[in-house]
C-alpha positions in Angstrom: 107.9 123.2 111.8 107.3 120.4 109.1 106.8 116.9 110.5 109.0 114.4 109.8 108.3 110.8 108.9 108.2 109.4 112.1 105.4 112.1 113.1 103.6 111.5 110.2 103.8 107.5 110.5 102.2 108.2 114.0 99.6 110.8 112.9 98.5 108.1 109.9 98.9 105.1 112.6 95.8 107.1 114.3 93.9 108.0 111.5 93.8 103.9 110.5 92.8 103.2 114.0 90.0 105.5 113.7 89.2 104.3 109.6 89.2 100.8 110.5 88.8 100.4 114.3 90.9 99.3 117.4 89.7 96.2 117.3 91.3 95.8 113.9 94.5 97.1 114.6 95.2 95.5 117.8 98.3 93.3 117.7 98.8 94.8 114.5 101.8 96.5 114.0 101.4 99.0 111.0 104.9 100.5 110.2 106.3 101.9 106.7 106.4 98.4 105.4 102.9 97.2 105.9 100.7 96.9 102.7 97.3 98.6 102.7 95.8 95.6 100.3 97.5 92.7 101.7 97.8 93.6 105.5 95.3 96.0 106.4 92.9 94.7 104.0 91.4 98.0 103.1 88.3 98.7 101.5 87.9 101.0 98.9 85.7 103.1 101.2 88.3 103.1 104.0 90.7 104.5 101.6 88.3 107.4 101.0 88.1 108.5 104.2 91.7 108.1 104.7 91.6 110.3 101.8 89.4 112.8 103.3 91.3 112.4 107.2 94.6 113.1 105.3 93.2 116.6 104.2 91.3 117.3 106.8 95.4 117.3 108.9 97.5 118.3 106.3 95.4 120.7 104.0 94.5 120.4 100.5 98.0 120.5 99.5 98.3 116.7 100.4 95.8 115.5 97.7 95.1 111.7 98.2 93.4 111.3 95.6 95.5 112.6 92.8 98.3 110.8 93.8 96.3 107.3 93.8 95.4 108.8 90.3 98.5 108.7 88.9 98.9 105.0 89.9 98.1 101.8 87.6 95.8 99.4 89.5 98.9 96.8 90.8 100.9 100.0 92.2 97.2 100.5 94.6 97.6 97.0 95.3 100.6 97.2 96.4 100.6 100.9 98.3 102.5 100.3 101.7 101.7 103.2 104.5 105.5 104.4 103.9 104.3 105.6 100.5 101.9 107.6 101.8 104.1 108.8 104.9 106.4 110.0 101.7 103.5 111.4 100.0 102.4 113.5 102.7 105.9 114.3 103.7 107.0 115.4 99.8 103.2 117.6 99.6 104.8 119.4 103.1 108.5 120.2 101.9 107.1 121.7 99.2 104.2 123.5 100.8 106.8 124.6 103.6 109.8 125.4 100.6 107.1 127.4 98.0 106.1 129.6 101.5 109.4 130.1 102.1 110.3 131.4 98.8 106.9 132.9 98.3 
């Protein structure tokens, strides 16, 4: 069954908690609208192993790091956690639709 966005907003809610510490986080709430530059503050590093956490869930079909590629700097800048919510839910439809009609 393929996740939808509210699992996946959940399942990427942890992985930041674990990227960037409870601490952090705490009192924080990081929903579809919260911007990785401006309120999570994260490091380039962090985004790497969000990177790395994504694929290690979702397989290599959910490629992080093609999809910052395709980006221009100010688009990173301004990446919310919805876009990558929609990211990782676009990489599953068609992951799910190709074995369906594979």
């Amino acid at each position: 069954m393929m996740p939808d966005d509210e699992q996946i907003l959940a399942e990427v809610n942890l992985m930041l908690v674990e990227i960037i510490g409870e601490d952090y986080v705490l009192g924080l709430h990081i929903g579809m609208d919260t911007y990785f530059d401006a309120d999570l503050e994260l490091e380039s590093i962090e985004f790497v192993r969000l990177a790395a956490a994504l694929t290690e869930h979702y397989g290599e079909q959910v490629n992080f790091v093609a999809f910052l590629a395709d980006r221009q700097i100010d688009e990173i800048i301004n990446l919310t956690v919805g876009d990558v919510v929609r990211h990782v839910a676009g990489c599953m439809a068609i992951s799910t639709a190709g074995a369906v009609h594979g």
